[in-house]
VOMARDO-720672 format. One record per atom (N, C-alpha, C, CB): x negated, y, z. Coordinates in steps of 0.2 Angstrom, whole numbers, plus 5000, padded with zeros to 4 digits. Glycine has a CB too. Layout:
<sites>
XYZ/...
</sites>
This chain:
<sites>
393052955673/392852885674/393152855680/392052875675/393252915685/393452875692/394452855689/393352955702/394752915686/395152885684/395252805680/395352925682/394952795676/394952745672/394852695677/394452745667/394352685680/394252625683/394952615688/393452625688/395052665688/395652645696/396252625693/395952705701/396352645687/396852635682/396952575683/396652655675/396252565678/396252495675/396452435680/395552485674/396052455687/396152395694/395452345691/397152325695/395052385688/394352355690/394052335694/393952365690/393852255693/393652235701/392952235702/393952185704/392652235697/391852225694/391752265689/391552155692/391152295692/390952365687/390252305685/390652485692/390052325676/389352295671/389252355670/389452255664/388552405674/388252435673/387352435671/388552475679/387352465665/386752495665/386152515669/386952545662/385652535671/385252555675/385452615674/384652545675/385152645670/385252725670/385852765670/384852755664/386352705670/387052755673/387252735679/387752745669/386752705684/387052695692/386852745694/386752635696/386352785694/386752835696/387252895698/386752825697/387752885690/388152915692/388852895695/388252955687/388852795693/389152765698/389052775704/389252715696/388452775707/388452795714/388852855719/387952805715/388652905713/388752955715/389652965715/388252995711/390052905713/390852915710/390852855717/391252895700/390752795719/390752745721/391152745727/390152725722/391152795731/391652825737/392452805734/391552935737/392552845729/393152855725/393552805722/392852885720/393152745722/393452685716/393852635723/392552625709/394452645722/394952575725/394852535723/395452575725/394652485719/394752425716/394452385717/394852415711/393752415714/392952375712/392852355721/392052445709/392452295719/392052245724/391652195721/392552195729/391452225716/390752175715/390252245710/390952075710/389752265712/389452295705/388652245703/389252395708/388652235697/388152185693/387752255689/388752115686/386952265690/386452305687/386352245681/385852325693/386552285676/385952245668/385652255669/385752255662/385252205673/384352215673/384052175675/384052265677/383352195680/383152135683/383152175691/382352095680/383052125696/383152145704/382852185705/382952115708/382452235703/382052295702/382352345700/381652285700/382952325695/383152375696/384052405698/382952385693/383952365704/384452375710/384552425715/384352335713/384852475713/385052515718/385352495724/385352545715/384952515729/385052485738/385852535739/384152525746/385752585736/386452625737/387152595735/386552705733/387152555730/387852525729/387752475733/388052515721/388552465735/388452415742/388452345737/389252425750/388352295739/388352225736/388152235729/389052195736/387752265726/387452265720/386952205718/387252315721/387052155712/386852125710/386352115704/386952125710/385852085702/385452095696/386052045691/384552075696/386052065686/386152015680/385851935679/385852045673/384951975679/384651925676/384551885682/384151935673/384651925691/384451825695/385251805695/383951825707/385751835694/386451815692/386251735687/386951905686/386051745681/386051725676/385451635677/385951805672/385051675679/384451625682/384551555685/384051655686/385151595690/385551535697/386151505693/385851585706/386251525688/387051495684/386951425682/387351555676/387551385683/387451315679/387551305671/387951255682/387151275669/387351285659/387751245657/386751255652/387851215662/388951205661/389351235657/389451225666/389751245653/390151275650/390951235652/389851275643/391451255655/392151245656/392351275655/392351225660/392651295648/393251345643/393851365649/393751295636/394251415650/394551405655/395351425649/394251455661/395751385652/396351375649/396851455648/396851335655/396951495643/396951585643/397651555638/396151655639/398151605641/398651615638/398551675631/399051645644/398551645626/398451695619/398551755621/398951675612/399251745624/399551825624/399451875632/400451825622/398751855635/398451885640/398151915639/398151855644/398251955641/397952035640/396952015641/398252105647/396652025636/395852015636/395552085639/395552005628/395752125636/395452175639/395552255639/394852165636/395452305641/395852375639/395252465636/396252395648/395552485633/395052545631/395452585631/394652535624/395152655632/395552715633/395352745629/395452755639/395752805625/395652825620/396152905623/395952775613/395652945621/395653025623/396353065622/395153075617/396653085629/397253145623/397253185624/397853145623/397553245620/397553295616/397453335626/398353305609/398053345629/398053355636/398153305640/398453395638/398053315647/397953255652/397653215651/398553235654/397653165655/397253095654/397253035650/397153075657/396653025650/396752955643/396952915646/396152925637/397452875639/397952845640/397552765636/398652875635/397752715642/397352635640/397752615636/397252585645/397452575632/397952535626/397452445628/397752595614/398052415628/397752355631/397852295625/398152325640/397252255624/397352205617/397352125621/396352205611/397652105620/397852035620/397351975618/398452035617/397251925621/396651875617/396951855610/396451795622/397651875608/398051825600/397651915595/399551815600/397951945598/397852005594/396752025589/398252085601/396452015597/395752015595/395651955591/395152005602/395851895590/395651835588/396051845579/396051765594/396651885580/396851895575/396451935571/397351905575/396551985574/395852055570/395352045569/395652125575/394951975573/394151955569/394451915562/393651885574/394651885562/394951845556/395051885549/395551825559/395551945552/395751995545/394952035543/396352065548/394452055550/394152085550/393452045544/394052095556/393451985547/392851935541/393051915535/392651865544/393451945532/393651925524/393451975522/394351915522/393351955514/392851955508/393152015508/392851895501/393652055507/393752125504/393852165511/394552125497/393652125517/393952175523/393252195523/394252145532/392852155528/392052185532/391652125529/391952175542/391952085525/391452025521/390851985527/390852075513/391151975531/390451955536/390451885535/390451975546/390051835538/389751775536/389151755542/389251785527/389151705541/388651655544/387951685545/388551595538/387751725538/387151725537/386951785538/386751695532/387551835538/387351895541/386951905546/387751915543/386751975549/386351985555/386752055555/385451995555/386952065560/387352135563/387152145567/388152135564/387052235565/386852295571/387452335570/386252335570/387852325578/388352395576/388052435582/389452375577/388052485579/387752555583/388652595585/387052625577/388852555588/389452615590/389552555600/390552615581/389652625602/389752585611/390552535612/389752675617/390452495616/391052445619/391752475618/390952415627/391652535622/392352585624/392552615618/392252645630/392152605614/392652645606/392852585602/391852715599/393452575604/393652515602/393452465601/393952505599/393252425608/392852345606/392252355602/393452275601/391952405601/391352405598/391552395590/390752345601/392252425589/392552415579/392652345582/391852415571/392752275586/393052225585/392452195584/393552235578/391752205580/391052175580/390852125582/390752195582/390852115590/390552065594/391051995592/390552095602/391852005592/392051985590/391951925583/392152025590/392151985579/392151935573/391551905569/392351965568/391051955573/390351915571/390151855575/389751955570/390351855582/390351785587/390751735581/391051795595/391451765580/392051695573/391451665569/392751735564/391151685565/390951675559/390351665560/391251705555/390051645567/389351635568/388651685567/389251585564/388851745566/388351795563/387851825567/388651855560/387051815567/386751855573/386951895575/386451875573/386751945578/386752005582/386452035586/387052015583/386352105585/385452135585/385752195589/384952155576/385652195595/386052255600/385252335600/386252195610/385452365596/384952425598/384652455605/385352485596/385252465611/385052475617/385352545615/384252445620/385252585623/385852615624/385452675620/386152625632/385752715616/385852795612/385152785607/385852885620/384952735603/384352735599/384552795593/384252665596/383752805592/383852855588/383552855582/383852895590/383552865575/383552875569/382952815567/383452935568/382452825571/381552795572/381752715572/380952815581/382152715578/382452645582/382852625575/382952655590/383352645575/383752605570/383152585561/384452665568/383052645559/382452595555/382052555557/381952625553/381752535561/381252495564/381652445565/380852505569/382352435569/382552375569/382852345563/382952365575/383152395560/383352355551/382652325548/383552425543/382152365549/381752325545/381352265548/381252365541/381152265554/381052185559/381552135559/380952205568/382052155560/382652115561/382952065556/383052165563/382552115551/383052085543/384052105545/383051975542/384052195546/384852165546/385152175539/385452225553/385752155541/386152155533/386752185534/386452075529/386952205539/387652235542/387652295549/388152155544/387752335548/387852385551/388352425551/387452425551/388552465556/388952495555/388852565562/389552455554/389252615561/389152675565/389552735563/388552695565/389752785566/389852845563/389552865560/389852885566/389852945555/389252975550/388753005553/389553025546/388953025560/388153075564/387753025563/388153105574/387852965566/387152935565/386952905557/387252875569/387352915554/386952905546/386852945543/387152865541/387253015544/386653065543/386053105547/386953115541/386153085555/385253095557/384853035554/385053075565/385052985552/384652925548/384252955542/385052855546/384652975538/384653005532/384253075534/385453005529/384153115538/383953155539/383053165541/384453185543/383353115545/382453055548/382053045542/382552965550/382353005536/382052975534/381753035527/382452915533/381853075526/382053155520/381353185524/382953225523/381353195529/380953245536/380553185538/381553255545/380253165539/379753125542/379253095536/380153075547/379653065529/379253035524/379052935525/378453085525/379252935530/379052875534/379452815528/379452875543/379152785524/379552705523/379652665525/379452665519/380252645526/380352565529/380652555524/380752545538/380552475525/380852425519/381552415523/380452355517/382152425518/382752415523/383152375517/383252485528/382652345512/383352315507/383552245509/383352315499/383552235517/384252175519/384652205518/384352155526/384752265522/385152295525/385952315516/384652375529/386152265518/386752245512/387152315511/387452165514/387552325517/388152375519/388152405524/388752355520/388352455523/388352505530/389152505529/387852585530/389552495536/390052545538/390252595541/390352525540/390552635540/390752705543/391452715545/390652765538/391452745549/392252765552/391952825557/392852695557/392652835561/392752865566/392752945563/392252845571/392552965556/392853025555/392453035546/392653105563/392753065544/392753055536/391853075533/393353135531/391753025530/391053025529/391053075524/390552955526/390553125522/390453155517/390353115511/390053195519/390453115506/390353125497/389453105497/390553235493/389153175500/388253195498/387953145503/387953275499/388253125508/387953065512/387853025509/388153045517/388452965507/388552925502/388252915497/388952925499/388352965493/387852975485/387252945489/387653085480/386953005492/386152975494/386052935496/385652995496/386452885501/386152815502/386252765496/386452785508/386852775491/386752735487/386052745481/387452735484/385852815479/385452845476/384952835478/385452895474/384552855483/384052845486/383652785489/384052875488/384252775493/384152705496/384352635494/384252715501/384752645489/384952585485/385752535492/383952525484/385852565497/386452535503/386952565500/386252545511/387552515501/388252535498/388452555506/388852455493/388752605506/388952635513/389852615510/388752745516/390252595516/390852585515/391152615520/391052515514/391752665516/392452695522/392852645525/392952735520/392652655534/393252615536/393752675540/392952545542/394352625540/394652695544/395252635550/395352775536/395152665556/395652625562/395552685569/395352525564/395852665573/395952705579/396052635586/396752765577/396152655591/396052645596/396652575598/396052705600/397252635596/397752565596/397952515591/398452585598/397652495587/397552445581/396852405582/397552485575/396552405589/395752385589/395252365587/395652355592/395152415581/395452475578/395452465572/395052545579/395452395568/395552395561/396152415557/395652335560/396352445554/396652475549/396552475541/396652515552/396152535538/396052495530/395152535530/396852535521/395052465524/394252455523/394352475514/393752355526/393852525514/393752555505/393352505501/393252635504/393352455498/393252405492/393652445486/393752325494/393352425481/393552445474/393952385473/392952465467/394552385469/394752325468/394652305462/395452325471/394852255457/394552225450/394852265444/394752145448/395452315446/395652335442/395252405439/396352345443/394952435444/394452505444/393652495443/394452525451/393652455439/392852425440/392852465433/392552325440/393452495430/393252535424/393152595423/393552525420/393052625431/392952685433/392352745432/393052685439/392352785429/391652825428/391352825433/391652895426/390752835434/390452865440/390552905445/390152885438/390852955441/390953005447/391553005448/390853075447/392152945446/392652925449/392552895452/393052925447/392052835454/392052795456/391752825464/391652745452/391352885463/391052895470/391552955472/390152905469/392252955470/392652995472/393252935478/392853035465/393252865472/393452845473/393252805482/393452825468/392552815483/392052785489/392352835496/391052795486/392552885494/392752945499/393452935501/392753025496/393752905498/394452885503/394452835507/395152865498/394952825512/394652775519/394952705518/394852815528/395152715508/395252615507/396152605508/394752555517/396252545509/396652525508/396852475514/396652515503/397552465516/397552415523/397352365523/398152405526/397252345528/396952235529/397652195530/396252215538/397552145526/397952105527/398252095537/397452045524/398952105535/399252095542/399452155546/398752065546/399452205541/399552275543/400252305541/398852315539/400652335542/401152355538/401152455538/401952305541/401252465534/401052575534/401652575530/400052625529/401752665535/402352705530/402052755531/403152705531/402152805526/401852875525/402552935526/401452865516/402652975532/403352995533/403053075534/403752955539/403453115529/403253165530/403853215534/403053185525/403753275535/404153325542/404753335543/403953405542/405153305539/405753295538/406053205539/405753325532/405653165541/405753105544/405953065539/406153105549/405753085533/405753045526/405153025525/406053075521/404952945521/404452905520/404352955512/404652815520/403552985511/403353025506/403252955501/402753075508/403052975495/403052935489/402052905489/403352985481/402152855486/401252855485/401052855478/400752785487/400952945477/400752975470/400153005471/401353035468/399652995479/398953035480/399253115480/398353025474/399653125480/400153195479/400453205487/400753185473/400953195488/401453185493/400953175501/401953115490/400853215505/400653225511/401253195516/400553305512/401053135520/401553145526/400953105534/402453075523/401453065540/401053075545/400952965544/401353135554/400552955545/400352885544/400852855552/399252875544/401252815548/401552755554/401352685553/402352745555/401252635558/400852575557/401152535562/400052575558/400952485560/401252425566/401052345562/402352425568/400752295567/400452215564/400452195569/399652195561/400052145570/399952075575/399352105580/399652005571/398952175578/398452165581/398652265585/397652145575/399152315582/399252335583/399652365589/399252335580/399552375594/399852405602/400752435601/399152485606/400852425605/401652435603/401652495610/402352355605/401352525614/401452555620/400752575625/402052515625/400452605628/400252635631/400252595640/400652685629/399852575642/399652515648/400152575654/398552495651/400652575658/401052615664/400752685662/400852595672/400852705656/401052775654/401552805649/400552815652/401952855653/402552875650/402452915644/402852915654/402052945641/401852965634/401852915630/401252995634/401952835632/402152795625/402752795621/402052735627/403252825623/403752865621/403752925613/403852895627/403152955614/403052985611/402552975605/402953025615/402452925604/401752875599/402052835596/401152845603/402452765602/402652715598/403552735599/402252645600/403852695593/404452725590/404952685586/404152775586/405252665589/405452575586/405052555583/405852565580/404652535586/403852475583/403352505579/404052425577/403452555578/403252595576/402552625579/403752625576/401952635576/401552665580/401352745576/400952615580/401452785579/401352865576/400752885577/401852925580/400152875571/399752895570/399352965572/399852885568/399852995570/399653105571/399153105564/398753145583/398853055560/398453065554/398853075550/398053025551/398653155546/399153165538/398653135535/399453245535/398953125529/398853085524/399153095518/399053015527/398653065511/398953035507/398952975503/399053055504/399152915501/399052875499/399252875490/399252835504/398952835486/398752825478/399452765475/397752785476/399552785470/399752715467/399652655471/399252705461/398852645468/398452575473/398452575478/397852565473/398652625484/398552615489/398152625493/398652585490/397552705493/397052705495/397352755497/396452695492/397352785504/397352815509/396752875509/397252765513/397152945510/396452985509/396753025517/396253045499/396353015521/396653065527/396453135526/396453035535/397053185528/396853235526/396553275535/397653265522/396953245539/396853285544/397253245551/397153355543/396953265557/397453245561/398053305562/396953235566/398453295564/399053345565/398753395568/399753305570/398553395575/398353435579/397753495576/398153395585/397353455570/396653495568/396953515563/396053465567/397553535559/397753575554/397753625558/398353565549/397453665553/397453735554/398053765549/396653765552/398453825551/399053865551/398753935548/399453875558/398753975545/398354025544/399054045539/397354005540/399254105540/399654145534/400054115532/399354175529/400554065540/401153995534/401053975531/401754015530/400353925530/399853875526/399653855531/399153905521/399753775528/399153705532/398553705527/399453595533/397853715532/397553695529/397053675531/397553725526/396853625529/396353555532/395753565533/396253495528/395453535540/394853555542/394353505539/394953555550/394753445538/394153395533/393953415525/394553325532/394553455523/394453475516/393953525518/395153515511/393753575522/393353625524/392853585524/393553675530/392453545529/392053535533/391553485526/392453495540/392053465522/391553395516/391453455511/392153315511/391853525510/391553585505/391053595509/391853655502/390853615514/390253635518/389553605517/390353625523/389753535518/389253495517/389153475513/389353455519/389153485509/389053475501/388453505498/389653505498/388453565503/387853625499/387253585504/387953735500/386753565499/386053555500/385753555508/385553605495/385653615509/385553645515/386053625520/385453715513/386353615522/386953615529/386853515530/388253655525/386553515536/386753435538/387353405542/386253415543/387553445545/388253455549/388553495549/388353455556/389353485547/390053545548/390453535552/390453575542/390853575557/391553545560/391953615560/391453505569/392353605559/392953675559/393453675562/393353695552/393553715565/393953725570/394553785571/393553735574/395153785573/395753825572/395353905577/396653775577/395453955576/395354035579/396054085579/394754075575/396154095586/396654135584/396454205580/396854165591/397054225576/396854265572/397554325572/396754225565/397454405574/398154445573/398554445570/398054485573/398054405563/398854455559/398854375553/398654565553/398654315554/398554245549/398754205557/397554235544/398754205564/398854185567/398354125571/399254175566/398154105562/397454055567/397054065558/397753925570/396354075559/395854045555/395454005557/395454075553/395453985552/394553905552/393853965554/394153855538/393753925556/392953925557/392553885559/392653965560/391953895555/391453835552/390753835561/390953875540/390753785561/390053765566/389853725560/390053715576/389253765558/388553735553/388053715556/388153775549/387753665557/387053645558/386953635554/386753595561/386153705551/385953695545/385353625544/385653755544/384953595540/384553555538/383653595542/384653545529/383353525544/382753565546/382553605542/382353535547/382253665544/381653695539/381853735535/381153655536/382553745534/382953785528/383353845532/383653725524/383153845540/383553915542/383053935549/384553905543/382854005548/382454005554/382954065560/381654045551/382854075563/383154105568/382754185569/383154065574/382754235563/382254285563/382854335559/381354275559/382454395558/382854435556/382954415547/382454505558/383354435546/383654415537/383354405532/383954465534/382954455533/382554475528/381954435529/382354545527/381954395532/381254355532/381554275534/380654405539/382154255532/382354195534/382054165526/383154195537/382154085525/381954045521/382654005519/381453995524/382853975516/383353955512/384053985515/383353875511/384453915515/385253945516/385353995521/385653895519/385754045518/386154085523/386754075523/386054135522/387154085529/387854065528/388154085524/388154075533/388154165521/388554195518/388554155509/388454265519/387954105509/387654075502/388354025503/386654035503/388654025508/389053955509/389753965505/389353945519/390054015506/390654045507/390754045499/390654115512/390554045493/390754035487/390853975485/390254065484/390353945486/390453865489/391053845490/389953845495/391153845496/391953825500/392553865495/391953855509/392353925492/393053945489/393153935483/393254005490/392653905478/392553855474/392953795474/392153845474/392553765479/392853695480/393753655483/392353695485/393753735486/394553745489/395053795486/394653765497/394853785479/395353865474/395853795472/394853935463/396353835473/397053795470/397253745478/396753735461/396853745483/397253695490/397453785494/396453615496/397153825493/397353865498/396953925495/397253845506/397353995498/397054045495/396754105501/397654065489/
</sites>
């Protein structure tokens, strides 16, 4: 954090209560900042930060004046940092033309379909790109919006779908499979059939998530897929009119790939040899991108060199894409696993895992290995009440080793 802020040349920190203080406790540190603002009310003002303000008597003393102030389209609006592999994260800065464009692509009918009469709850935080763009595009197109408060959890989000009337959410898969997990576990009904769509990103929704919100709960979950420096739109999963003749279980095979690009986008699929692969859903290469809304470099860091590339923006996601153009990511570069002169994917691992009844979470991970050089291995969170922590012979459903047929089932013929 202390990097970031100094990075940035922040000169006013918008803090939370319950994170002052760990800004206090950094506040020594920050060169830039001279004004800190408490979301709150005067009470809850910390005397330790020096010149610390409330929001709300901020907000109380303000005139309802409104004077637009004159902004250069292509001024930089604002900046987010996105994680790297080593050293420190690297800011990628959006421009007011680029956000304004990305609501735009973002509110159409085959992107995020948002409207007027929507109500949107996005459960994902500001710093994970613009909150998906959200605040955004649902400001364009006039759509309420229903802010949860900070880190809600499974209870919260049901209760505010069904008070609220939302019709639009969106989040990671952790949070719609604790939702889903909540709701399995607990027995509790809430009515949530506002709730039109859910969006997902930030890492490949499982298949058995899906199935059951569309089965059980009657809500179409939709794959989105973008990243940090595209803020962060990239391609939304819509069936298009020619596939509406699709079986069932092609259809809900078809729901698992992360879509196709949004208007304004341009992709090439380039595999290890620095040739563009074909789109046969066959052919693996590393996803390159570049648009209007897409970042060309890296805010005063020399690792932009290494990402963007004659206009180019270098993803690190392998991939394949279909005929049609649906995108199925296989992996990030860094999380293929090498095992015995074999790639082999930690997402293909992780969605067999999850699959079986009993397991609510999987993530896999590379392990040195002596004589394969690296293996997978699996971190399982099993489902409540299906695995006790006793001796064997007296446990209750899944056991791991119940897993492992499963997964070599599911992956005979991708790797052996």
């Amino acid at each position: 954090m202390v990097y970031i802020i100094n990075h940035a040349g922040d000169k006013v920190l918008l803090i939370d209560p319950d994170l002052a203080p760990l800004i206090e406790s950094i506040a020594s540190r920050l060169e830039t900042v001279q004004h800190y603002i408490i979301l709150g009310e005067p009470s809850d003002v910390s005397a330790t930060l020096p010149g610390a303000v409330s929001y709300e008597s901020m907000l109380a003393s303000a005139s309802p004046e409104y004077n637009p102030a004159a902004v250069d389209e292509y001024a930089t609006m604002g900046l987010c940092y996105t994680s790297a592999t080593t050293g420190l994260p690297k800011a990628v800065a959006y421009s007011h033309r680029a956000v304004y464009l990305h609501s735009l692509a973002s509110a159409t009918v085959d992107v995020l379909s948002l409207s007027e009469r929507d109500r949107v709850m996005a459960i994902v935080p500001m710093f994970h790109a613009n909150c998906w763009g959200l605040p955004y595009s649902s400001t364009l197109v006039g759509a309420d919006q229903i802010f949860p408060g900070v880190r809600p959890g499974p209870q919260e989000i049901c209760q505010l779908v069904e008070s609220e009337g939302v019709t639009f959410s969106a989040g990671v898969p952790t949070i719609w499979i604790g939702v889903l997990d909540y709701l399995q576990r607990s027995g509790v009904e809430y009515d949530l059939s506002s709730l039109r769509q859910i969006i997902s990103g930030g890492s490949a929704l499982p298949l058995v998530v899906l199935q059951a919100y569309r089965d059980r709960l009657g809500i179409e979950m939709i794959h989105a897929y973008g990243m940090t420096e595209a803020a962060p739109l990239i391609s939304v999963n819509r069936r298009r009119s020619w596939l509406d003749s699709l079986s069932a279980g092609e259809r809900l095979d078809l729901c698992g790939l992360q879509g196709v690009i949004a208007p304004g986008i341009e992709m090439k699929l380039v595999d290890d040899n620095g040739v563009e692969a074909n789109w046969d859903g066959n052919q693996r290469g590393e996803l390159w991108f570049r648009g209007p809304w897409v970042a060309d470099q890296y805010v005063d860091d020399p690792r932009s060199s290494e990402t963007f590339v004659d206009g180019w923006y270098h993803s690190g996601d392998i991939a394949s894409i279909d005929p049609d153009g649906y995108i199925q990511i296989v992996d990030r570069v860094k999380d293929m696993v090498k095992s015995g002169g074999e790639w082999i994917s930690s997402v293909d691992l992780e969605s067999a895992i999850m699959a079986h009844p009993d397991v609510l979470e999987a993530a896999v991970i590379a392990v040195p290995h002596p004589q394969w050089q690296e293996r997978p291995l699996a971190c399982v969170v099993a489902r409540a009440d299906t695995w006790r922590h006793t001796h064997p012979r007296h446990h209750t459903g899944v056991h791991p080793a119940q897993i492992c047929p499963l997964v070599v089932a599911r992956l005979r013929g991708v790797h052996r």
